[in-house]
N, C-alpha and C positions, 0 to 999 in steps of 0.2 A: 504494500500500500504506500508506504513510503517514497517507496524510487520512483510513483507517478507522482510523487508530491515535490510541486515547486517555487511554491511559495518563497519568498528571501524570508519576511517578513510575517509572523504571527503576531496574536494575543493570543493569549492565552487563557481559558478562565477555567477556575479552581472553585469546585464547592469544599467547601469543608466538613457536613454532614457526612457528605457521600465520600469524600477522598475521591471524587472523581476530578479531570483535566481533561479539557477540548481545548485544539488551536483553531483560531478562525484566522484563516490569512486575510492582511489588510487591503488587499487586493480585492477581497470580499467586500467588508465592509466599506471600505471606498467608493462603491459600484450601488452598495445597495443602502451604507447610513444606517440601517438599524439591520440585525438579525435576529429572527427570533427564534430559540433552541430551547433544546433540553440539555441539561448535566443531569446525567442519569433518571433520575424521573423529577428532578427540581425544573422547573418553568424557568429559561433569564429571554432578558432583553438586551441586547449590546448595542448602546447606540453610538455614534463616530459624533463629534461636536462640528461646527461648521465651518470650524480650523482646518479641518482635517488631520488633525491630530491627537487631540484628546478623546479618550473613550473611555465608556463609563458604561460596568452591566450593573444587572438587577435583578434580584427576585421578582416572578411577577405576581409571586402569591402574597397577599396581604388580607390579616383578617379570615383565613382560610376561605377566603374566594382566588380563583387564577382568573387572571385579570388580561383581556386582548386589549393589547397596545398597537397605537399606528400613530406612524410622526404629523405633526395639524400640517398640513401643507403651507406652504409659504412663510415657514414662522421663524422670524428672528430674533431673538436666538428662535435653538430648538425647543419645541415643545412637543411631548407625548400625550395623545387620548386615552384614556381608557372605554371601549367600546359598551361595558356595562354601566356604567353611572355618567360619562361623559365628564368625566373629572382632570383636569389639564394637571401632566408632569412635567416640572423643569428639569434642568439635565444634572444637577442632584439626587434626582429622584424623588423629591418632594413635591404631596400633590397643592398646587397655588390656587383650585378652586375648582368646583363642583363638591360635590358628596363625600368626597375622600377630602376635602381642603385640609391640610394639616398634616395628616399620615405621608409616614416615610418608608419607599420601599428598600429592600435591606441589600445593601451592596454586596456586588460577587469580585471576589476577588480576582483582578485583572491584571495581566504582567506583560508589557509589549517584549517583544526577544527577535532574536534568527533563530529560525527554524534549525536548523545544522546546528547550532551550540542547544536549544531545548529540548530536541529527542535523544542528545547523546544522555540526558542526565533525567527522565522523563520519559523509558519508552514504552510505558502504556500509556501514552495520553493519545485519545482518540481524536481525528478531524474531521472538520465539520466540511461536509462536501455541498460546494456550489451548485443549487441545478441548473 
């Protein structure tokens, strides 16, 4: 799986519950600005900021609801929906208004790297494939 993988350029995101690690090449996120995955059966959201360089994921479970997120189109900064309450996220992760205004959803730990120095020290961390 590897040797098809050519990314320079990952993040990396680390649940801590699960001890799980996925790399998302930034080539991804660059293209697409938010990702939405799984680490192992935890919900995140990875969003790219409008720098194109800062990134920032998230649990999208809060309150034991999972929560569909999608970026507000034209919004600057960024801002995230969430589909069930309509409640706006900044790129904190805190909701600035609707239903949720105030709740903060719980950050995943995220490490930018190369690729070739992360799997030597890392080699079960699973990749998230482009479609």
């Amino acid at each position: 799986m590897w040797s098809s993988f050519h990314a320079k350029s990952v993040a990396n995101a680390h649940d801590v519950s699960t001890h799980s690690t996925k790399a998302y090449p930034l080539e991804a996120l660059e293209k697409q600005s938010v990702i939405i995955d799984k680490i192992g059966n935890v919900p995140i959201i990875i969003v790219m900021g409008e720098d194109k360089k800062s990134i920032r994921a998230f649990e999208t479970k809060i309150d034991e609801k999972e929560l569909e997120m999608f970026v507000k189109i034209d919004s600057i900064p960024i801002y995230l929906i969430d589909s069930q309450t309509t409640s706006q996220w900044d790129f904190t992760g805190k909701a600035v208004s609707g239903l949720m205004a105030g709740k903060q959803l719980k950050k995943v730990y995220l490490l930018k790297d190369y690729w070739f120095d992360w799997k030597l020290y890392h080699p079960n961390t699973k990749l998230y494939q482009l479609d």
